[in-house]
Backbone as a ProteinNet text record, in pm:
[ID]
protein_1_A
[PRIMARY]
XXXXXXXXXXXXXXXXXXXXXXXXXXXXXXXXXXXXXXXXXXXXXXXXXXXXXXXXXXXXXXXXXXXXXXXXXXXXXXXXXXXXXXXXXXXXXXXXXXXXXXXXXXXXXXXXXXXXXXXXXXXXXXXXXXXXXXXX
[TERTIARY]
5465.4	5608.8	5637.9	5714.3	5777.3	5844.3	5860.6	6006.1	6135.1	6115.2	6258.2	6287.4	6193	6191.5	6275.5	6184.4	6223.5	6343.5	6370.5	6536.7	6636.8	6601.5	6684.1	6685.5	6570.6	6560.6	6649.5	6605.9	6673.3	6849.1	6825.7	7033.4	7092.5	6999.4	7057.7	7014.1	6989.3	6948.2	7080.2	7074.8	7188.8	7348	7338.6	7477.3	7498.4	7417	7387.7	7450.7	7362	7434.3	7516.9	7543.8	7710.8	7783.2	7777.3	7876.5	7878.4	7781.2	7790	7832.2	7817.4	7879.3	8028.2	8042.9	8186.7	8273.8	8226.1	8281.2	8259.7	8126.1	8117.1	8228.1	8238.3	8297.9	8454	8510.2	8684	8743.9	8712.6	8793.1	8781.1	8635.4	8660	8798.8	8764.1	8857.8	9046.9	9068.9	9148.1	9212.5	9089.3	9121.1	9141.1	9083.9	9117.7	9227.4	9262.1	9443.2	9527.2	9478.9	9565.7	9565.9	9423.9	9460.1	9506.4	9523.3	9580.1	9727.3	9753.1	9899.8	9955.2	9917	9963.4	10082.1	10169.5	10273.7	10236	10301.9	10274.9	10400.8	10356.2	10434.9	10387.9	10462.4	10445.3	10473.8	10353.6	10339.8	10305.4	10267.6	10239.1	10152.3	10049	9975.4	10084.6	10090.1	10127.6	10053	9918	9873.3	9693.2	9635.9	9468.5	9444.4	9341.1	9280.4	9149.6	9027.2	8917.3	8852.7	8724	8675	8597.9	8518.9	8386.6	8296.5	8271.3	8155.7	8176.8	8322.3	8403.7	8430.5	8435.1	8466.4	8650.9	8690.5	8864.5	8908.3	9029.2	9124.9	9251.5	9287	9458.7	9535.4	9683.6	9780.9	9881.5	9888.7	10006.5	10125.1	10249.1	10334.8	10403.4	10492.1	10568.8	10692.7	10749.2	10894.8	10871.4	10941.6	10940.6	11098.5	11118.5	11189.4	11360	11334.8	11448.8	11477.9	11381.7	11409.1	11361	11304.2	11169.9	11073	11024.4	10930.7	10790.6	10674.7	10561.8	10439.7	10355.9	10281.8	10146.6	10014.4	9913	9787.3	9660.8	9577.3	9443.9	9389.3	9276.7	9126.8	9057.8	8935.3	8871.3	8804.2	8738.6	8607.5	8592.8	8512.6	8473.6	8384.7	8342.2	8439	8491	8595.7	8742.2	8901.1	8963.6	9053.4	9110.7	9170.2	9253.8	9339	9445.3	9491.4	9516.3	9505.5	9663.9	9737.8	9879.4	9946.4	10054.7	10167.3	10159.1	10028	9978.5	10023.1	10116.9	10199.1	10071.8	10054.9	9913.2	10026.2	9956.1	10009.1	9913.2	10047.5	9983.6	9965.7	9937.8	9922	9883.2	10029.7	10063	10095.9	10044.8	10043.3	10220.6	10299.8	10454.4	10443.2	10385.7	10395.8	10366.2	10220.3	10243.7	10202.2	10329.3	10287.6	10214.1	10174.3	10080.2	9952.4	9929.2	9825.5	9818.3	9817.5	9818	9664.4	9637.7	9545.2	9563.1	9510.9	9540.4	9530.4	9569.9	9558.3	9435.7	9398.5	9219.3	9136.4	9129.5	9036.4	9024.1	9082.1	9098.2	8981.1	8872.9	8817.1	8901.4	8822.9	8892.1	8856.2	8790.5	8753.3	8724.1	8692.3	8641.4	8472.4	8388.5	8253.9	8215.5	8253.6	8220.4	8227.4	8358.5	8383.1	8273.1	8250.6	8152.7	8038.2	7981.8	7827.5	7835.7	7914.8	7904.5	7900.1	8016.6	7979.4	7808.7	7827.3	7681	7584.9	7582.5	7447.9	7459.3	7599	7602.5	7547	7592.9	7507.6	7353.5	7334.8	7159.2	7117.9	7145.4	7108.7	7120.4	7233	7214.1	7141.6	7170.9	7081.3	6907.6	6833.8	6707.4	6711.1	6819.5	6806.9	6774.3	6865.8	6865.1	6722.8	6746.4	6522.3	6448.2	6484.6	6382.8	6338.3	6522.5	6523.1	6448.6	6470.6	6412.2	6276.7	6217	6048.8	6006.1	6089	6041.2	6057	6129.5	6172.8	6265.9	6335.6	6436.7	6592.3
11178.7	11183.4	11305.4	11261.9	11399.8	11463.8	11573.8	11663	11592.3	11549.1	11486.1	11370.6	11266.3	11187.7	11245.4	11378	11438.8	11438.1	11520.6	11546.8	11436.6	11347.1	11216	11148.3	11128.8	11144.1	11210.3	11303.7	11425.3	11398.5	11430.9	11359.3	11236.3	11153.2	11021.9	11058.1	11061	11091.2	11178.4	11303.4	11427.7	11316.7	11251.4	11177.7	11078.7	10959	10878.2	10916.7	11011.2	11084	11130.6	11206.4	11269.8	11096.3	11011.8	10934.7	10874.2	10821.1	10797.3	10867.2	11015.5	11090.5	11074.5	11104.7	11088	10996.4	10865.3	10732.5	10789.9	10813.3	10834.8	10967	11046.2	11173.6	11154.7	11063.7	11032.2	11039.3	10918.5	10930.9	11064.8	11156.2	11254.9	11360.8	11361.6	11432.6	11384.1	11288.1	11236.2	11292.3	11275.3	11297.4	11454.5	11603.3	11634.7	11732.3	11654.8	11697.3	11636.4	11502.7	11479.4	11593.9	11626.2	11755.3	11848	11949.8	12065.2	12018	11904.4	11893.6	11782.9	11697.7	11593.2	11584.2	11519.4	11499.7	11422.5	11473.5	11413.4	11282.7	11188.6	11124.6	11044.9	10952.3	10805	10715.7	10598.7	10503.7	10397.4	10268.9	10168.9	10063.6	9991.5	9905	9755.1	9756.6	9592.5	9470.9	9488.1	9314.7	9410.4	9295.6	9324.2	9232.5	9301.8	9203.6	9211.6	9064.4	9019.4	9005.2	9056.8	9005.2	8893.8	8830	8748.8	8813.8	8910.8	8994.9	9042.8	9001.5	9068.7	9186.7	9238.1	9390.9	9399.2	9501.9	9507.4	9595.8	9585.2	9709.7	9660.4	9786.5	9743.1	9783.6	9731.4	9683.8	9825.7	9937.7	10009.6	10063.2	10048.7	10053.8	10205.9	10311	10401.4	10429.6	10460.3	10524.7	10699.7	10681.1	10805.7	10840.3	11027	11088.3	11014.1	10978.4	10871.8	10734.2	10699.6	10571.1	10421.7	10468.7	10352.6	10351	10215.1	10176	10170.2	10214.6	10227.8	10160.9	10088.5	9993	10026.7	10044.2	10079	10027.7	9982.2	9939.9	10029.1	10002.2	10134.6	10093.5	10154.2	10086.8	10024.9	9920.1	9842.2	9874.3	9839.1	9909	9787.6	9814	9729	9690.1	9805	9845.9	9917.4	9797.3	9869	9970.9	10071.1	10178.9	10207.2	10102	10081.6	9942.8	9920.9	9780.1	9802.8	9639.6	9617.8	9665.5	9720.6	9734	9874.6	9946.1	10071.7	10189.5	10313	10387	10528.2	10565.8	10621	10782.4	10861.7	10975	10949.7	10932.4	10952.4	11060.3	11084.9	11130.9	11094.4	11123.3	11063.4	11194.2	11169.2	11220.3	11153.3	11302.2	11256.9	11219.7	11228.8	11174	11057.9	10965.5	10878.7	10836.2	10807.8	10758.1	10649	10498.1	10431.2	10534	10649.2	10675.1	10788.2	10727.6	10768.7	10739.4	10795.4	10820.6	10819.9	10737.4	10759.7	10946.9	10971.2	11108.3	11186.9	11116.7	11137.4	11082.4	11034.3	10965.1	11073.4	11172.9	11204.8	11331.6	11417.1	11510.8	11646	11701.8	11861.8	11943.3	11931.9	12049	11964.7	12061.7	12014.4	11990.5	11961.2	11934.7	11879.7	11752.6	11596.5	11716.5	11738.4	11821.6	11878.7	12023.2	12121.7	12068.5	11927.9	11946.8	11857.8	11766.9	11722.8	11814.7	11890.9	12033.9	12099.4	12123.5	12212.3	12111.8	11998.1	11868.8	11900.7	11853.2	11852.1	11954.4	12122.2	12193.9	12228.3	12140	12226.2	12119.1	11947.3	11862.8	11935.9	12016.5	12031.3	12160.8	12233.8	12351.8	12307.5	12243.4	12165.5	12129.3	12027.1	11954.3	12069.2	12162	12287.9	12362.7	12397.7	12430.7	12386.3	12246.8	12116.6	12167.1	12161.3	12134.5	12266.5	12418.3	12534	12566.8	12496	12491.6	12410.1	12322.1	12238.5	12319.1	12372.2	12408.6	12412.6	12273.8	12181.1	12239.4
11715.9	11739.7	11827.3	11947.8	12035.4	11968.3	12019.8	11980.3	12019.5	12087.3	12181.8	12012.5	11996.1	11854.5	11767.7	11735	11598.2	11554.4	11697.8	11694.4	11698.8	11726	11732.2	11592.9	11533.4	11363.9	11311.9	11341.4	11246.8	11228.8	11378.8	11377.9	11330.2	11340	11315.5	11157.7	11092.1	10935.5	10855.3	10964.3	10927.9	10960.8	11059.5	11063.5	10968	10932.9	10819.1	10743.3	10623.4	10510	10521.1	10627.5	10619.3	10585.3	10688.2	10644.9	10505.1	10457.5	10347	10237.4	10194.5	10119.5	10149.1	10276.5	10258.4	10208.9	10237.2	10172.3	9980.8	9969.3	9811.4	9778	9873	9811.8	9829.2	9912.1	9896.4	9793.4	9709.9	9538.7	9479.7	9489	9450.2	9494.5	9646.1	9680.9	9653.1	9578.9	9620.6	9403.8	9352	9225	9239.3	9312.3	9290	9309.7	9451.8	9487	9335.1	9293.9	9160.1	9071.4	9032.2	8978.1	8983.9	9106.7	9174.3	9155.4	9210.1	9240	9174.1	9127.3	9061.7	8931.4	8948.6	8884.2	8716.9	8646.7	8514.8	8455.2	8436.8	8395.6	8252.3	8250.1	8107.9	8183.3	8132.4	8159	8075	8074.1	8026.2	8027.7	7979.1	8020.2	7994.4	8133.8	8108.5	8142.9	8171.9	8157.6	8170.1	8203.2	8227.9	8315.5	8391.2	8478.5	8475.8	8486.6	8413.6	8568.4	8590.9	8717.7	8645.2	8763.4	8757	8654.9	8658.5	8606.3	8457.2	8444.3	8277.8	8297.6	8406.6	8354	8409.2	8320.4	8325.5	8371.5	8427.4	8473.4	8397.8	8410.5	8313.7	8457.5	8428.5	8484.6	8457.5	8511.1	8447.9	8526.1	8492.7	8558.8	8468.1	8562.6	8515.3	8619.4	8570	8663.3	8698.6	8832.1	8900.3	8852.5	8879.1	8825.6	8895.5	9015.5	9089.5	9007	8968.8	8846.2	8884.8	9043.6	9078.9	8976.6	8973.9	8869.4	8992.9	8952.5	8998.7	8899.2	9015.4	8955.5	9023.3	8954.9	8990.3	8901.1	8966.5	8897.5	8840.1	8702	8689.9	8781.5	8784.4	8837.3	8688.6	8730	8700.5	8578.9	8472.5	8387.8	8278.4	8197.8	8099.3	7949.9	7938.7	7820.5	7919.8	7867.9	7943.5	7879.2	7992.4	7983.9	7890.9	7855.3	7749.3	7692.9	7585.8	7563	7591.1	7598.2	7663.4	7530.9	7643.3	7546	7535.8	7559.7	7494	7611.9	7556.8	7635.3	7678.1	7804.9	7834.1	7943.4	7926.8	8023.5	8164.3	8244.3	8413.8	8443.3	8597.4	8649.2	8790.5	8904.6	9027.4	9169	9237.7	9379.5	9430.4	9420	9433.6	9593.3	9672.7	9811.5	9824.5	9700.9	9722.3	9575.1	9526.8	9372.4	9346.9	9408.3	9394.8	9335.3	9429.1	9388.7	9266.2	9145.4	9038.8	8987.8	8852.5	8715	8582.4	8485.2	8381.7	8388.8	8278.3	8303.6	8211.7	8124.2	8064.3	8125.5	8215.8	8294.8	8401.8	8409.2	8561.4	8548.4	8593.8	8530.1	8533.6	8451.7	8404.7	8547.7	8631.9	8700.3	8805.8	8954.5	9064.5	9068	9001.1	8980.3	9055	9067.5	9200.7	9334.6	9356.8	9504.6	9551.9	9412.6	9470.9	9479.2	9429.9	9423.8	9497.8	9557.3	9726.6	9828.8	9847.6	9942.5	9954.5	9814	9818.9	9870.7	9821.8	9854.5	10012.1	10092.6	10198.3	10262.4	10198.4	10278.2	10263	10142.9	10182	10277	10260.3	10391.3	10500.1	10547.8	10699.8	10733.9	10615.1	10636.8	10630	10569.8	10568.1	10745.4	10761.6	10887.8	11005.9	11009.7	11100.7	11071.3	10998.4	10948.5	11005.2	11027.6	11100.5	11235.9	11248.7	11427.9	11483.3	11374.3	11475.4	11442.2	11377.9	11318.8	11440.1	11457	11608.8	11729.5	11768.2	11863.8	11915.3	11882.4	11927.1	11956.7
[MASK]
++++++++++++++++++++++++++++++++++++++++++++++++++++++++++++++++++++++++++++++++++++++++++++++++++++++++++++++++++++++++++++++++++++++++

């Protein structure tokens, strides 16, 4: 393998994973602006929904402090979130309340975040290792 190769490896490998983490690391990031900033509310399970596979999400709807009613679905799981009827504490992003969380579901800390960051940087720091052990 040339050097000229390597480096084309190398990048296409270092770009790869970047993208893919990022797709994996969104929800994280997304849970934890909910946390930092997220609005607390009450809410409700009003129905369930059954995939192919059996696994459930509940149906929960809550009102914003204006007195719109907001409707949002949980992700998808084997056992669901709340059985109907059953009154659950949210937790909603006031810019865009669709995007809400049960609010025990949501984690205590930024964990997911940092150990994507860190993953990300020892990949590129490794990758950069690569490239100047080569030459490249």
């Amino acid at each position: 393998m040339t050097h000229a190769e390597a480096a084309l490896l190398t990048e296409a490998v270092m770009f790869t994973v970047a993208v893919i983490s990022f797709f994996f690391a969104v929800p994280h990031f997304w849970n934890e602006r909910l946390r930092r900033r997220g609005v607390k509310g009450r809410g409700v399970c009003v129905s369930h929904s059954i995939s192919r596979d059996g696994k459930v999400s509940c149906v929960i709807r809550f009102r914003l402090p204006d007195g719109d009613s907001v409707t949002f679905t949980t992700p998808r799981s084997s056992q669901p979130s709340a059985e109907i009827r059953q009154r659950v504490d949210v937790i909603y992003d006031p810019r865009k309340p669709k995007r809400a969380v049960i609010a025990y579901t949501l984690p205590k800390d930024g964990t997911p975040v940092r150990r994507f960051l860190i993953g990300m940087a020892v990949i590129f720091v490794v990758a950069l290792g690569i490239r100047i052990y080569l030459g490249l």
